[in-house]
N, C-alpha and C positions, 0 to 999 in steps of 0.2 A: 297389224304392224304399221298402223298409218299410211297407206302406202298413196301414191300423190293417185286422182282419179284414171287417168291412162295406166298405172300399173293394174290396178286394183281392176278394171273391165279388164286387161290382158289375166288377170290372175284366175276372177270369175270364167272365161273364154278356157284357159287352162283345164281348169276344175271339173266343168261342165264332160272334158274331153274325157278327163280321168276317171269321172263316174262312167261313163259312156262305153269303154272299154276295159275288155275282159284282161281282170288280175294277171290272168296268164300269160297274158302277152309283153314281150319284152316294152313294149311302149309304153304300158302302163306305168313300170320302176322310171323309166325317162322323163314322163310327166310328171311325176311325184318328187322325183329329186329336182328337179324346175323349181315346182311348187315351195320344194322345201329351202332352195334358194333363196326365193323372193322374198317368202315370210322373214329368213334369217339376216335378210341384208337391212341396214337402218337406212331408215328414210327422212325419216324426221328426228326423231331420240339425239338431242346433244349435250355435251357435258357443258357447264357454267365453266366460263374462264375466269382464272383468279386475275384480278386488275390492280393487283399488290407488285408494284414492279421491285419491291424493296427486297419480298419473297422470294424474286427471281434472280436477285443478286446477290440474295445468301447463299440459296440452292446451287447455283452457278459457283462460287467462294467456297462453298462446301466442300463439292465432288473434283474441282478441279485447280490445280496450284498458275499460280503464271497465268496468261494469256489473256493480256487485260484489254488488249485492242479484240481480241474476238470476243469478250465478253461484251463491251462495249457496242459494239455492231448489232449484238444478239439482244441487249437492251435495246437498242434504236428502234429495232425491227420491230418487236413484240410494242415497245410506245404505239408505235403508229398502228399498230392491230387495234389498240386498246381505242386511242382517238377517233379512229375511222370507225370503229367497229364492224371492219371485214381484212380478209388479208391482204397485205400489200402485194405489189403487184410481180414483186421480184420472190425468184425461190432461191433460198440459202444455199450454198455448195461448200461443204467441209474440205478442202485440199490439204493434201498433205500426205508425209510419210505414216507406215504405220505403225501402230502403238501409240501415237500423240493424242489420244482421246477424242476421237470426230463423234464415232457412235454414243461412246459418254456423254458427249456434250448433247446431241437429241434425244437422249433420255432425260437428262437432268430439264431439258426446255419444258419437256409433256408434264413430267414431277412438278414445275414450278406454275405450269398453267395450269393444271390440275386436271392434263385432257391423259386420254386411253392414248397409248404407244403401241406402232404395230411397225414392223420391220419386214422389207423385200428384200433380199441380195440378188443383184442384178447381174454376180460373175458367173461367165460361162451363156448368158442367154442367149440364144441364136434364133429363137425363131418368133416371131411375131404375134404368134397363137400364145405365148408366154405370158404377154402381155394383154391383149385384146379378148383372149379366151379362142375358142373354137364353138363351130357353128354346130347348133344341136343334131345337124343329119349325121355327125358321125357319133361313131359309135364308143363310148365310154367318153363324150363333149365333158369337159368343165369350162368355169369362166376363169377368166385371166387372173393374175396374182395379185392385180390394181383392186378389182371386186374381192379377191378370194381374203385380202388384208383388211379391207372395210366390214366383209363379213366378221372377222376375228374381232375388230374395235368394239362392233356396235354401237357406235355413234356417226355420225355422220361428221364431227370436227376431231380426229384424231392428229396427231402429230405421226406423221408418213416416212418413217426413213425410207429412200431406197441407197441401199447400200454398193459399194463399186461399180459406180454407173459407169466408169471407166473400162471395165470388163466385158462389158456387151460386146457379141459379135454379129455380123450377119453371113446369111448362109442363101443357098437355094429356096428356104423356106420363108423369107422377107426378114426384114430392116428391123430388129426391135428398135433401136434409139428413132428410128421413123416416131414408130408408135408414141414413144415416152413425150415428143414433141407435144402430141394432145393433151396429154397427162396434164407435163408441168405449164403450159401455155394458159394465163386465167383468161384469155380471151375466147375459149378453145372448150378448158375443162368444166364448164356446166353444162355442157351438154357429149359427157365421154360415152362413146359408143363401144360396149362390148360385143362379142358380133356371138357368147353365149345367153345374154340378157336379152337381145335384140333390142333392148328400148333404152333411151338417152339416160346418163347416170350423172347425179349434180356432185362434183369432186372440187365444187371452189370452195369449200368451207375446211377445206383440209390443208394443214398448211405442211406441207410437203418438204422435207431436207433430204438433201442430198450426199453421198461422201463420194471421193474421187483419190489417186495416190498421184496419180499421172494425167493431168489436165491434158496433155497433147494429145490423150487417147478416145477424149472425147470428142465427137461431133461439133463444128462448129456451129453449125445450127441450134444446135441441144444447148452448146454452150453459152448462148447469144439469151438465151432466156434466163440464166440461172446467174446470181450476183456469187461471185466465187469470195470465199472467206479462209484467207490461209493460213495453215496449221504447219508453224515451222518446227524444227526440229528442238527438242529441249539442250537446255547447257548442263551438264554436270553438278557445278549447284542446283541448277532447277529439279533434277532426279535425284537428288540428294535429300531435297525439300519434301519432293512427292512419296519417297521410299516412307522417310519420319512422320508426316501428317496424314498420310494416304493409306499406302501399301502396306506398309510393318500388321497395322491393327486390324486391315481387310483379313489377312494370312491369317492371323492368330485368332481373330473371330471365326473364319471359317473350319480351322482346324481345332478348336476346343481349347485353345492354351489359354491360361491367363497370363498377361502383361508382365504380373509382377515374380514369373517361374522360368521371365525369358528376355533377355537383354543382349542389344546389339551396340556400339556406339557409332558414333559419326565418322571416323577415319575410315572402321571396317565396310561399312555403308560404300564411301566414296572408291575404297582399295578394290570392292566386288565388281562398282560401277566401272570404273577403269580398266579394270583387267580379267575381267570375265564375261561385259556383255562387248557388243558394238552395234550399237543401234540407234536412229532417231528418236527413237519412243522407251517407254516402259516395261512393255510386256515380259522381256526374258528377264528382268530386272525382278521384276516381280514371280516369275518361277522359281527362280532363282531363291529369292527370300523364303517362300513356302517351301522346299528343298531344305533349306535352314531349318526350318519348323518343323517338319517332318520328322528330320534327325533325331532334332531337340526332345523331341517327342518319345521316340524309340528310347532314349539313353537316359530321359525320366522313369520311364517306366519298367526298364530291366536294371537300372543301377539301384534303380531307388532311392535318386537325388531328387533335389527340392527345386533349383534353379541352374538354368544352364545360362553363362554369358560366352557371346560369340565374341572373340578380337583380333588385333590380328597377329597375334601369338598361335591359334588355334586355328583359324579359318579354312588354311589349309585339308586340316584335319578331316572338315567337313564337305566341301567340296571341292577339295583335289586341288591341281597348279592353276596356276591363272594362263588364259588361255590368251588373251592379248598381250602385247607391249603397244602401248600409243604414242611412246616418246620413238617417233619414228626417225631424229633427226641425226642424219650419220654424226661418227667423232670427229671427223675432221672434214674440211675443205676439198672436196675429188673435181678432177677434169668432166667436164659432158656430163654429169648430174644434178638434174636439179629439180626443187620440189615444186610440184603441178597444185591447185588446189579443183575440188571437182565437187560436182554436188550427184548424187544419187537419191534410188525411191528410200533410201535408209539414214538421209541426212548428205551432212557434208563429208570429206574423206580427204586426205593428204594422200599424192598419185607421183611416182619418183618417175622420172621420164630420164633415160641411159641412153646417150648417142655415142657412138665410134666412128670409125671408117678404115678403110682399110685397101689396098690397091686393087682397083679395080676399071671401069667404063664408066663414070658418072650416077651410077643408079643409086636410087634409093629405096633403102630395104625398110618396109615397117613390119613387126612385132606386137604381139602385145594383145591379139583380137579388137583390134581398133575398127570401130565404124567409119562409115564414108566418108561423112560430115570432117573426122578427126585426121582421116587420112589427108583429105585438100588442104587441113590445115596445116600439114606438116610439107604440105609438097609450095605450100604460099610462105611458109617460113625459109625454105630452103629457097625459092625465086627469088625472096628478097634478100637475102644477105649474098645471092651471087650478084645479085643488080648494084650491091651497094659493099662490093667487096674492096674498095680501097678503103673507103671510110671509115672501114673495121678494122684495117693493114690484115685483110685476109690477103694470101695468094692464090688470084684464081685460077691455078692448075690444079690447087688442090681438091674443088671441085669436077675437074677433068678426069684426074687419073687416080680416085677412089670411091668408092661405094662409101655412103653415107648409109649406117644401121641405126633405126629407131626402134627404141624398144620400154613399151610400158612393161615393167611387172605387174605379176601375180595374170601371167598368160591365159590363165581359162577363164578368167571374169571381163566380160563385153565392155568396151568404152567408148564412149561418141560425144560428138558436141563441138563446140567452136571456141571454147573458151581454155584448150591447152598454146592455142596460137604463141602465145608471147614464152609461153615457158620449152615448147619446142624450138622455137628462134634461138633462147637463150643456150639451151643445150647443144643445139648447134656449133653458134660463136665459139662456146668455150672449146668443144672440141677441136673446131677447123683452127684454131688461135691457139693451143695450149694453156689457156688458161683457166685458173679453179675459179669457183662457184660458191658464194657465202651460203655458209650449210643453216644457215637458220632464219636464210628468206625463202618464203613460199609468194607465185605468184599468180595470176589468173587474170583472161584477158582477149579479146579474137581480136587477132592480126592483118592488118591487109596489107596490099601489096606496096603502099607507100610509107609503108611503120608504123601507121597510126593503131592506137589500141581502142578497140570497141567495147561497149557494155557487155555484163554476161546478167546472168540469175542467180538466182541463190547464194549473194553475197555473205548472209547471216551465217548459213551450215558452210560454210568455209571459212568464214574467220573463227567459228568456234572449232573445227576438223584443224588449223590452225595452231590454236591455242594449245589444244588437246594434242597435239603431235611434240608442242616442244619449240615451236616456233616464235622467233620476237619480233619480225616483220612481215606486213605481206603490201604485195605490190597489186594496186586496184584499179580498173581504168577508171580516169578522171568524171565519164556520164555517171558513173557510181557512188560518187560522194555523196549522194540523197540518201543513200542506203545505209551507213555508217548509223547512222541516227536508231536501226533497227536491230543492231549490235548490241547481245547485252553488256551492261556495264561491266561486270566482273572480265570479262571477255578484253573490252575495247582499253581497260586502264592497263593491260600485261600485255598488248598488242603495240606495236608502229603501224598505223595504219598510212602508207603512200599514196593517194594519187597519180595516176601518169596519163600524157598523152600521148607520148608518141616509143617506141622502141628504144631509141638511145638511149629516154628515161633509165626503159629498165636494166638496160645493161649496164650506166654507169651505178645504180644501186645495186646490181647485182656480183656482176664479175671484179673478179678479184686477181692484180698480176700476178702475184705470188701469194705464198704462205710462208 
């Protein structure tokens, strides 16, 4: 097996043992599955990398539509592999919602390098022995999932996903993301210690990717090593694009159809996208299509017709009502509602935030299963427009002698974050003021307590959550204007993108005397 000369006397040492002792005895199978380790782990054996970077931007172009700045990144990286000839010193982190292709994309990197591809999924891990292995005195020991992957490659330069590095947890039993620190660390990983190997494991030649859905769930430590590369949410064109070039002819090759027995066109495409998934990514997009196929399938074969076309005359037919509406924007102008815009693990999403009031002792009532974060922000919108209740021509008894009710719909789904700040303000004002609320701005924004509007995230999946609702303007704080730029086009040309910096901004674009 080549193995370096300290394994090779530990392996002889082994052997020696295992001749030495009787078949019988349970130590014997122990030493022999060692043995059988050691031979089966590569030590030296590695695949030639292709240094065709040209290879790696078709391969890349190939499998995956859009994403031209992560392709970009993912050429940089692999350059400088090729230049240096070792791995750089940072490890790739896929982020993002799911379905956006993270694990595709470290397939397609191994395809285009021409290295063995071996995949961990790190959800659920809780104990450190998951990782590290377990020490041969107990009983049924294996080595860690780090070794038991490298064993699968047989090569010592594989491409390494670990997958939801975000999902590790820890327990009584120790820290995996501890562990992972050795792993991914190349200051660290030529000498990774499994504690079923006993002996130092050289893991720098492996170039190691990451995926994650929720960066906040990771370590900052863990995170401090790993150069994060984010995977935002796709546009409706864009899953329009991936359905026609991608997904249609995936489906059909894996279910036996030919092409030319089975046609879909581009409205229906778009009308399933809209009103049957709701998702950042592709996946149920792509069930979905194969569900079609399926069908198509069935009604070839008992009708004993030639070609079926799906449209949207029929589609119905096929699978049933459409279970969304995304043109969420009421018909008319209402008092105390107004449209929030929010980002989630699933994209962006348009969030109606419904205030009242009603006679009562000053309190304020929230709704909606809002997190803490969400709650302060509604209790900082409400301190500031009492602080600043003439300037609004609020009367402030009105906050005296009634209960203020906030209330997000769609009550069983969790909501948190600091970025409804400005759009609870606004729901407010109109309420305490009697005035309506222009039904086709969407706003987004954390509030302090002197009006000014702060930055939030995920500007992109809310101008497209945005768009995708029906809305013609959205109100952005001002530090956000860099991010516009990250807007796709088709998006930002049917969009008002605002700026603001301070509160009154948004009320005067927002609130409306009458109707």
């Amino acid at each position: 097996a080549k193995m370096p000369k300290n394994i090779e006397e530990k392996a002889l040492q082994e052997l020696s043992r295992y001749q030495s002792t009787p078949s019988a005895m349970a130590e014997s199978q122990i030493i022999k599955t060692y043995l059988d380790f050691l031979v089966a782990l590569p030590w030296k054996k590695a695949s030639k990398d292709s240094k065709d970077l040209q290879r790696v931007q078709e391969a890349l172009d190939k499998n995956h539509y859009g994403l031209e700045k992560v392709k970009e990144r993912i050429i940089e990286y692999l350059a400088v592999k090729i230049m240096t000839g070792r791995n750089p010193q940072t490890i790739l982190c896929f982020a993002g919602p799911p379905g956006v292709g993270k694990t595709s994309l470290a397939i397609s990197i191994a395809e285009a390098l021409g290295r063995k591809f071996v995949k961990q999924s790190l959800g659920g891990v809780k104990d450190e022995s998951e990782i590290r292995g377990h020490r041969r005195t107990y009983v049924g020991a294996m080595p860690g999932r780090i070794l038991k992957g490298m064993k699968d490659a047989g090569t010592i330069n594989p491409v390494f996903l670990l997958d939801e590095i975000d999902k590790m947890a820890s327990d009584y039993r120790g820290d995996p993301a501890s562990a992972m620190l050795e792993v991914l660390d190349p200051e660290q990983n030529t000498k990774f210690s499994d504690h079923y190997l006993e002996e130092p494991y050289d893991l720098s030649q492996v170039l190691f990717i990451t995926t994650a859905n929720y960066l906040e769930n990771v370590p900052a430590p863990l995170r401090d090593r790993m150069e994060i590369v984010e995977l935002s949410s796709y546009t409706e064109f864009e899953k329009l694009q991936i359905a026609k070039s991608h997904l249609l002819q995936k489906q059909l090759d894996a279910h036996g159809l030919d092409r030319n027995k089975f046609s879909i066109d581009d409205d229906t495409i778009y009308y399933i996208i809209r009103h049957y998934t709701r998702e950042a990514g592709v996946r149920e997009l792509n069930r979905i299509i194969g569900s079609l196929i399926r069908k198509a399938i069935k009604e070839i074969l008992i009708e004993k017709i030639d070609r079926i076309d799906i449209n949207l005359s029929n589609i119905e037919s096929y699978i049933g009502k459409p279970r969304f509406t995304h043109n969420l924007v009421d018909d008319k102008e209402q008092i105390g509602v107004v449209n929030g815009l929010a980002y989630t693990a699933f994209g962006g999403d348009t969030l109606s935030i419904e205030v009242t009031f009603y006679k009562g002792k000053g309190q304020l009532v929230l709704t909606g299963k809002l997190g803490d974060v969400m709650k302060e922000s509604a209790m900082t919108a409400l301190s500031f427009l009492k602080s600043h209740a003439s300037e609004y021509n609020i009367n402030p008894k009105i906050f005296e002698e009634n209960d203020f009710h906030v209330h997000v719909p769609e009550g069983a789904v969790p909501k948190d974050g600091p970025s409804a700040g400005v759009t609870l303000a606004t729901a407010i004002l109109s309420a305490a003021t009697n005035q309506y609320v222009r039904k086709d701005v969407g706003m987004t924004g954390e509030i302090t307590l002197r009006g000014y509007v702060l930055p939030i995230g995920g500007l992109k999946e809310k101008a497209i959550a945005a768009h995708r609702s029906g809305l013609k303007t959205i109100l952005i704080p001002k530090e956000n204007t860099r991010d516009i730029e990250d807007i796709p086009e088709e998006v930002r040309k049917e969009l008002r993108i605002i700026p603001v910096e301070t509160v009154k901004e948004v009320f005067n674009e927002a609130i409306i005397s009458s109707i």
